[in-house]
C-alpha positions as CSV (number, residue, x, y, z in Angstrom):
1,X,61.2,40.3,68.2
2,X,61.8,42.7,65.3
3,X,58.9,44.7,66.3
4,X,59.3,44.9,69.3
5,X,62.9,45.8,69.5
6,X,61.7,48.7,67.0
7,X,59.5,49.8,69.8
8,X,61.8,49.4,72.5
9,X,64.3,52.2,70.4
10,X,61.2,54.3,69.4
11,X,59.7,54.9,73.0
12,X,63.3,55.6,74.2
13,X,63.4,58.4,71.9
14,X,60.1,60.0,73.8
15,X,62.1,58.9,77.4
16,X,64.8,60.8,76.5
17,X,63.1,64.0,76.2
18,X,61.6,64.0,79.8
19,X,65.6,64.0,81.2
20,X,67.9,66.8,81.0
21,X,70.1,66.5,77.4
22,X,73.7,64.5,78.5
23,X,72.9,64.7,82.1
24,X,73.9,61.5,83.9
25,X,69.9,59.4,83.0
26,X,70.2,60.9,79.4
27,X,73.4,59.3,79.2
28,X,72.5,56.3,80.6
29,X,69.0,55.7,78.4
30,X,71.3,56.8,75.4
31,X,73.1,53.9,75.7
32,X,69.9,51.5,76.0
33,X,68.7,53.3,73.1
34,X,71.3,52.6,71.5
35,X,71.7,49.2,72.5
36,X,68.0,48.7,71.3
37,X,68.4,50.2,67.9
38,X,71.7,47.7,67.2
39,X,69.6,44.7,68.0
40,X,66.8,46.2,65.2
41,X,69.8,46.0,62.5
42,X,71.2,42.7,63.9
43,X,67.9,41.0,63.8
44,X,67.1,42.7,60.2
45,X,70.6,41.5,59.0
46,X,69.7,38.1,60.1
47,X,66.6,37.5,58.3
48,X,68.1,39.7,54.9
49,X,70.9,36.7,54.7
50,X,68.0,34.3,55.1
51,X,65.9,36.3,52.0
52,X,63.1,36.7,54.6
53,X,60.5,39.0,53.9
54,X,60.1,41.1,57.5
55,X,57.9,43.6,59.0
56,X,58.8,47.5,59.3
57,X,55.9,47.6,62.1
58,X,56.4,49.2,65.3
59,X,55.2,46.8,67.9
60,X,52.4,47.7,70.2
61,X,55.2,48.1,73.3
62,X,55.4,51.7,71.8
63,X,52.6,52.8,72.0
64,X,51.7,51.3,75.5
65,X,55.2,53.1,76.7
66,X,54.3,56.5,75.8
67,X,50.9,56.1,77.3
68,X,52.9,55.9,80.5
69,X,52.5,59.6,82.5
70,X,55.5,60.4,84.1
71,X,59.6,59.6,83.9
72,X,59.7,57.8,86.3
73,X,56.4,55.7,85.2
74,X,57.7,55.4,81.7
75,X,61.0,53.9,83.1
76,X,59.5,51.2,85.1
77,X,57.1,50.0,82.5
78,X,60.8,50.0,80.2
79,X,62.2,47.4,82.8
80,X,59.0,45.6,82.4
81,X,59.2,45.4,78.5
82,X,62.9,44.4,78.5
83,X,62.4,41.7,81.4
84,X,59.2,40.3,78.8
85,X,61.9,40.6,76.2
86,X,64.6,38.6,78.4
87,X,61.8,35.8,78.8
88,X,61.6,35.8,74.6
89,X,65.0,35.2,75.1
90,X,65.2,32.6,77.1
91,X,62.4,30.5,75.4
92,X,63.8,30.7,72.0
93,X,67.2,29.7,72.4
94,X,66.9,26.1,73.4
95,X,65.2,25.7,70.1
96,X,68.1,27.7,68.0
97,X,70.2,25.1,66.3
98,X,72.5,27.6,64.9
99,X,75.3,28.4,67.2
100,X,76.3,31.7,65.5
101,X,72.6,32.6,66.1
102,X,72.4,31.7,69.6
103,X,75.1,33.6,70.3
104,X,73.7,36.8,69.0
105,X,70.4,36.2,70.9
106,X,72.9,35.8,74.0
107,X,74.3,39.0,73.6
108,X,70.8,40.4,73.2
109,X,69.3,39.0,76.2
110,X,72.7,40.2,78.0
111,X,71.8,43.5,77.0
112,X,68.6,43.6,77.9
113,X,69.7,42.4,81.2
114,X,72.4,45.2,81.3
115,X,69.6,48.0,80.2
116,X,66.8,46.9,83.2
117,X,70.0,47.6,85.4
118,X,70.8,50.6,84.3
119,X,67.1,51.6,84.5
120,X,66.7,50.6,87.6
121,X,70.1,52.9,88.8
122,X,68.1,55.8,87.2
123,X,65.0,54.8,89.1
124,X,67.2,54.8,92.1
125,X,68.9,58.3,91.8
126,X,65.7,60.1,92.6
């Protein structure tokens, strides 16, 4: 999930650039960025109090992403990756017997939920 997190932040770096700087999509793919990019240091912080070894890979989402032609494109295939994401989610936490872990993967999956919403506002504003 690391990796793909790391993706996730790195091709909204390249979505950012097709949308005017701090107009209202900027703004709101900042925040998913943004959003993404906490969930790579959460997840890192996790395994670093476990002294797990982890990967600095990008995952392959990235380079999928940015294949994309087009905003709009680029966008859709996001909501994709953070609905796959949402499913990861989902599968894993039944079989999380830590409850302090649970919870973080909660409140990742919530903002993954929260992100595909506000791409799909941006989707619908032109």
């Amino acid at each position: 999930m690391l990796e793909a997190e790391r993706a996730g932040a790195k091709a909204l770096v390249v979505l950012l650039d097709e949308w005017p700087r701090h107009g209202s999509e900027w703004a709101m793919l900042r925040k998913i960025h943004e959003d993404e990019a906490h969930n790579c240091a959460l997840i890192g912080e996790q395994l670093k109090r476990r002294g797990r070894d982890y990967s600095h890979a990008t995952g392959e989402f990235y380079g999928k992403a940015v294949g994309v032609t087009g905003p709009r494109e680029r966008i859709a295939f996001l909501i994709k990756g953070l609905r796959w994401a949402m499913r990861e989610f989902d599968a894993a936490l039944p079989r999380i017997p830590d409850s302090a872990i649970g919870d973080l993967f909660r409140g990742m999956r919530e903002r993954h939920a929260r992100s595909a919403a506000i791409c799909e506002a941006v989707l619908g504003k032109r």
